[in-house]
C-alpha positions as CSV (number, residue, x, y, z in Angstrom):
1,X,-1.1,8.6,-13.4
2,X,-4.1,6.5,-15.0
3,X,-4.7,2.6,-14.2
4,X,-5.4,0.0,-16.6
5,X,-5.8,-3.4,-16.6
6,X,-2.9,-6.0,-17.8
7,X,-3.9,-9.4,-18.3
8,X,-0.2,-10.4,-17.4
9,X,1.2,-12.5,-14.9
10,X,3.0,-10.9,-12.2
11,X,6.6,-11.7,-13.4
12,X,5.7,-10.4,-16.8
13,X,4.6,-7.4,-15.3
14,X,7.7,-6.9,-12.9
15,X,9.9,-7.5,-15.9
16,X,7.6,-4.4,-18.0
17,X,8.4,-2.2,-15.2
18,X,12.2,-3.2,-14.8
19,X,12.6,-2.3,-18.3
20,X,11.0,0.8,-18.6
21,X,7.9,-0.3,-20.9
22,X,5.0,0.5,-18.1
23,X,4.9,2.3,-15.2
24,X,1.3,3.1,-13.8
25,X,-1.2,2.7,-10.3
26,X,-1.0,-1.4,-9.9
27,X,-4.6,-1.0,-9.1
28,X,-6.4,-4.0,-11.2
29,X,-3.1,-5.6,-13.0
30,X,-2.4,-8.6,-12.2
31,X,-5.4,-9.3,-10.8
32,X,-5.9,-12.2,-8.1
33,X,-2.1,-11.4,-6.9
34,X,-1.0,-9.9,-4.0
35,X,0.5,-6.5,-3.7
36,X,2.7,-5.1,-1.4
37,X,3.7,-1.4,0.1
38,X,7.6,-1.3,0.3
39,X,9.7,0.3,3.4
40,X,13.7,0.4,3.1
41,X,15.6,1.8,6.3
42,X,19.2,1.5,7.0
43,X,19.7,-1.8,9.6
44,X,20.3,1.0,12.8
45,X,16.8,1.2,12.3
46,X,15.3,-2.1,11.5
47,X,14.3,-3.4,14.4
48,X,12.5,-0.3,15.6
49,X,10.6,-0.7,12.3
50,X,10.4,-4.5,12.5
51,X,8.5,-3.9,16.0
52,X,6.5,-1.0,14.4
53,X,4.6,-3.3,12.4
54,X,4.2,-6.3,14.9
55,X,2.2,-3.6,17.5
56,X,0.2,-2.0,14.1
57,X,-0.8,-5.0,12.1
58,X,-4.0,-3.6,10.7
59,X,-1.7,-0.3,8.7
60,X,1.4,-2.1,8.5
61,X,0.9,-6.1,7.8
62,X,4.2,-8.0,7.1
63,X,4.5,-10.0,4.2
64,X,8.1,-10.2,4.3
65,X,11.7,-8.9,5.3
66,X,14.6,-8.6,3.0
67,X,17.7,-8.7,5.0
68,X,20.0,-6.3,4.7
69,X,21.7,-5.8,1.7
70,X,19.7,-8.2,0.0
71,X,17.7,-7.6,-3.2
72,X,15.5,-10.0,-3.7
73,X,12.4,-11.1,-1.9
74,X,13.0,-14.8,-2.0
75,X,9.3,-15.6,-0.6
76,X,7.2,-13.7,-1.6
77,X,8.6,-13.0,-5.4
78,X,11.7,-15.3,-6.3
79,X,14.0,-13.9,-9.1
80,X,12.9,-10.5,-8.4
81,X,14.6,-7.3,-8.0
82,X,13.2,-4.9,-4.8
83,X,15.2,-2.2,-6.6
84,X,13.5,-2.1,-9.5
85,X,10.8,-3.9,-9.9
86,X,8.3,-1.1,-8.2
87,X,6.9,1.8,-10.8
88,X,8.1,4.1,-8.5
89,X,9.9,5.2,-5.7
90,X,10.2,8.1,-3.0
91,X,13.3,8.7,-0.9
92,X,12.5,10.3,2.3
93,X,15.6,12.0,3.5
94,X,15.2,13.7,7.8
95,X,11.2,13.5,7.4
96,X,11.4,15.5,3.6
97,X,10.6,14.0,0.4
98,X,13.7,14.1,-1.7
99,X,13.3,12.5,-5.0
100,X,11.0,10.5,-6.9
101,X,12.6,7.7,-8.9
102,X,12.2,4.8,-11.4
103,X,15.3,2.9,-10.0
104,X,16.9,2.6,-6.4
105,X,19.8,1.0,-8.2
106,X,21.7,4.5,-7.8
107,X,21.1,4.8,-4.4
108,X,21.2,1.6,-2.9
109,X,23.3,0.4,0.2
110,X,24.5,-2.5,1.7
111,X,22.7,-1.6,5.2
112,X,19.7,-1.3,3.6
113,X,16.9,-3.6,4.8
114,X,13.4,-4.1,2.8
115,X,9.8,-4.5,4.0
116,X,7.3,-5.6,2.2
117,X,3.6,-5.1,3.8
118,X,0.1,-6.1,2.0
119,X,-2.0,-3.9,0.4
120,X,-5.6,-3.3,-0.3
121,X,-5.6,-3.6,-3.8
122,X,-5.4,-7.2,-3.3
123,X,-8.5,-7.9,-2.3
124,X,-10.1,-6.0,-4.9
125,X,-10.7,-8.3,-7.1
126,X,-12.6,-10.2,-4.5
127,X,-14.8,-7.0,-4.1
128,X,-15.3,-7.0,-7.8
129,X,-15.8,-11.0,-7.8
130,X,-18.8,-10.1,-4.9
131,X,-20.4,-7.1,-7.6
132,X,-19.1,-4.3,-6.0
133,X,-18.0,-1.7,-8.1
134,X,-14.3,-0.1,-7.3
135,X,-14.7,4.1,-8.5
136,X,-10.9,4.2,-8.9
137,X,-10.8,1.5,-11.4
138,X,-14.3,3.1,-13.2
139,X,-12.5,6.8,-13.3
140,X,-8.7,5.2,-14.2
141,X,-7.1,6.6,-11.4
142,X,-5.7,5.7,-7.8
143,X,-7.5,5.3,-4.8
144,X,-7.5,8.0,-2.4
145,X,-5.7,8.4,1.0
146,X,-5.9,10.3,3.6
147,X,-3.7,11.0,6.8
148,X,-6.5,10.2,9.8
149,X,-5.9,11.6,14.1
150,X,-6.0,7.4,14.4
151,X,-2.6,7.1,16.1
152,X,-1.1,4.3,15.6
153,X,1.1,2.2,18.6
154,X,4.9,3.7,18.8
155,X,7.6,2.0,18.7
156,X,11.2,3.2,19.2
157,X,11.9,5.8,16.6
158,X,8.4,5.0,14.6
159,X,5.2,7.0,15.6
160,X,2.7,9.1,14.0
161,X,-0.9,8.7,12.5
162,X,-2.5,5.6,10.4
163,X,-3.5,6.9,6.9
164,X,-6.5,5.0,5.1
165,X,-7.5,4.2,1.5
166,X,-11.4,5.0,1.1
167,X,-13.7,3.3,-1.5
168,X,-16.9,4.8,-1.9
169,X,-19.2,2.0,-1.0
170,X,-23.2,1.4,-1.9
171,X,-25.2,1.8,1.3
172,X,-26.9,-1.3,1.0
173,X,-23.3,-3.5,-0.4
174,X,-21.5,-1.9,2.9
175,X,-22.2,-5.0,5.0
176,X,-21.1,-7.6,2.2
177,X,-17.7,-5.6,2.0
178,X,-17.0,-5.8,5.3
179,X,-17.4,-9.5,4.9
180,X,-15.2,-9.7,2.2
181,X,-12.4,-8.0,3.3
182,X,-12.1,-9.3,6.4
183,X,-10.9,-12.8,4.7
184,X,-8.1,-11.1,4.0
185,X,-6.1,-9.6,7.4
186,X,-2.9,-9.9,5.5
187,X,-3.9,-7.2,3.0
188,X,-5.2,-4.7,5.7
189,X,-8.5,-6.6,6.6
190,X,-11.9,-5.2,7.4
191,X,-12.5,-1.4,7.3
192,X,-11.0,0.9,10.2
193,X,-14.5,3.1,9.7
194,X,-17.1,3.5,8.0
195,X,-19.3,6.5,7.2
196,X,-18.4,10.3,8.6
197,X,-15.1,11.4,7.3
198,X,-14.5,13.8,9.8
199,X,-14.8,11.4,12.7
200,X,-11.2,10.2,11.8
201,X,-10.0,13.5,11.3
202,X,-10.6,14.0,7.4
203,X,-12.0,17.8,7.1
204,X,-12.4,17.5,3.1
205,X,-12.6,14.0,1.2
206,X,-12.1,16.0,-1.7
207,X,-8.6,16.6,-1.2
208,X,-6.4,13.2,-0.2
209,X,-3.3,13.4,1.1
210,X,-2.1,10.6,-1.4
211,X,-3.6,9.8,-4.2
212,X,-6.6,11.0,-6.3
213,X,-9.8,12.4,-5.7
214,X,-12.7,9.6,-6.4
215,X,-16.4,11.0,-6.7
216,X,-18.4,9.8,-3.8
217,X,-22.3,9.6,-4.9
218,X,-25.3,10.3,-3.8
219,X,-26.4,6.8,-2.3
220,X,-23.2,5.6,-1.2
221,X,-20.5,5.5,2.0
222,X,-17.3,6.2,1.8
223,X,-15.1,3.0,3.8
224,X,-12.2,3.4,5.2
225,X,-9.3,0.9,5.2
226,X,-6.0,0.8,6.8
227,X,-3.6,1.7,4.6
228,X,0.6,0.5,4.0
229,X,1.4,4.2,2.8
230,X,1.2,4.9,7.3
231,X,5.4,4.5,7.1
232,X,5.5,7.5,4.9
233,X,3.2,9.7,7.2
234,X,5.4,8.5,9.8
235,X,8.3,9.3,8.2
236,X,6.9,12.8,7.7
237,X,6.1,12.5,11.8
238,X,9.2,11.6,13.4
239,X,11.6,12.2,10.3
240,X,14.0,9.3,10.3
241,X,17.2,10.0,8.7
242,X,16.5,7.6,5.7
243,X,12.9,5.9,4.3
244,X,12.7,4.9,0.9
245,X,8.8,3.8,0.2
246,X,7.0,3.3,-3.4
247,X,5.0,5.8,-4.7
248,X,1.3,5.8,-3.6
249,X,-0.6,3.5,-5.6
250,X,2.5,2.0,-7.1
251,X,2.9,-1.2,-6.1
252,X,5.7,-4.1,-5.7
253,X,3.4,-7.5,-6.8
254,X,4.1,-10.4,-6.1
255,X,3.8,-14.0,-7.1
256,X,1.9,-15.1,-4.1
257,X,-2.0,-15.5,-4.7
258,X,-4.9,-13.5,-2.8
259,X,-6.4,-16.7,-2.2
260,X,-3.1,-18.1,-0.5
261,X,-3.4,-15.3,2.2
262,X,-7.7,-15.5,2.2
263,X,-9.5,-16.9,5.7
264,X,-12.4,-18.6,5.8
């Protein structure tokens, strides 16, 4: 599924995607507003979850929590519809992936409780603002992630490995993107690692787990960040009975600004 850029606001591009005129990877539209991962579990589960992301903030930062039953994320997005608002969906059903949809409207529940937790594309356009180059955005396509041995802190029913979004990086713009994305903690932060994939687990950077394939070339370093698609390698880990998440890449914006969430 390509990327492209839409000079939109966010609500204008939450409204294209309710009504069926664009679905695509979020990377670079809307730029300057932050974008959030999505996790729905049944209440039973909430808490568990809710604790999940408090002892992993670097994979799973909160933005906010829909309570359940609820619809629309009130902070973070007023007017907005969590069930169809998202270009995409996948409904985890005992640790399997069981459909891919454009609408949760179907299959929602009244014990349904919604997470929304903040996601790396948001501080891209501060790494474009600093000069460095994003290869997903150059080849129109998603970032890649990969499933890392990183284990993340259990809690309850949650456990299982932290997956990472890698950017290939120029050797000598490494530093400076470190320093950039550490102003942002509530979008995943600084990188995880940096350099040898196979430090982290990766045997092949040439085949992500989520995502698409980026080149890496000859002069650059691929970075590794935390990355909010973790709840659906969990899922695979400890197979809950119920996780709906957004595709990889597809993601829920919101109206809130980078710079509202930015340190320093």
């Amino acid at each position: 599924m390509s990327t492209e850029t839409l000079s939109k606001t966010a609500r204008e591009v939450r409204e294209l995607i309710r009504s069926g005129r664009w679905r695509g990877v979020t990377s670079g539209v809307a730029p300057g507003n932050v974008q959030a991962n999505l996790a729905i579990l049944p209440q039973d589960l909430a808490f568990d979850f809710l604790l999940f992301c408090q002892r992993n903030p670097k994979p799973c930062p909160l933005l906010e929590v829909i309570e359940a039953g609820q619809t629309e994320p009130k902070m973070t997005a007023p007017g907005a519809d969590i069930r169809t608002d998202v270009p995409g969906y996948r409904i985890y059903e005992n640790g399997e992936l069981a459909a891919e949809v454009d609408s949760l409207v179907p299959y929602w529940r009244d014990d349904l409780v919604s997470f929304l937790l903040g996601c790396s594309f948001s501080f891209e356009a501060a790494l474009v603002d600093a000069g460095i180059p994003l290869r997903n955005q150059e080849m129109g396509c998603n970032v890649s992630m990969y499933i890392t041995n990183i284990a993340t802190t259990p809690a309850g029913a949650f456990s299982g490995p932290m997956v990472v979004s890698m950017r290939p990086i120029k050797q000598a713009q490494v530093v400076r993107a470190v320093q950039v994305t550490s102003r942002f903690p509530a979008t995943h932060g600084a990188p995880v690692h940096i350099g040898d994939p196979a430090a982290i687990g990766i045997r092949d950077l040439g085949r992500p787990d989520f995502g698409d394939r980026v080149d890496v070339l000859p002069g650059e370093v691929p970075v590794f960040w935390a990355c909010g698609v973790t709840p659906q390698a969990v899922a695979l880990s400890c197979k809950p009975p119920l996780l709906i998440a957004h595709g990889p890449g597809l993601m829920f914006i919101t109206d809130q600004r980078d710079s509202d969430y930015a340190i320093l």
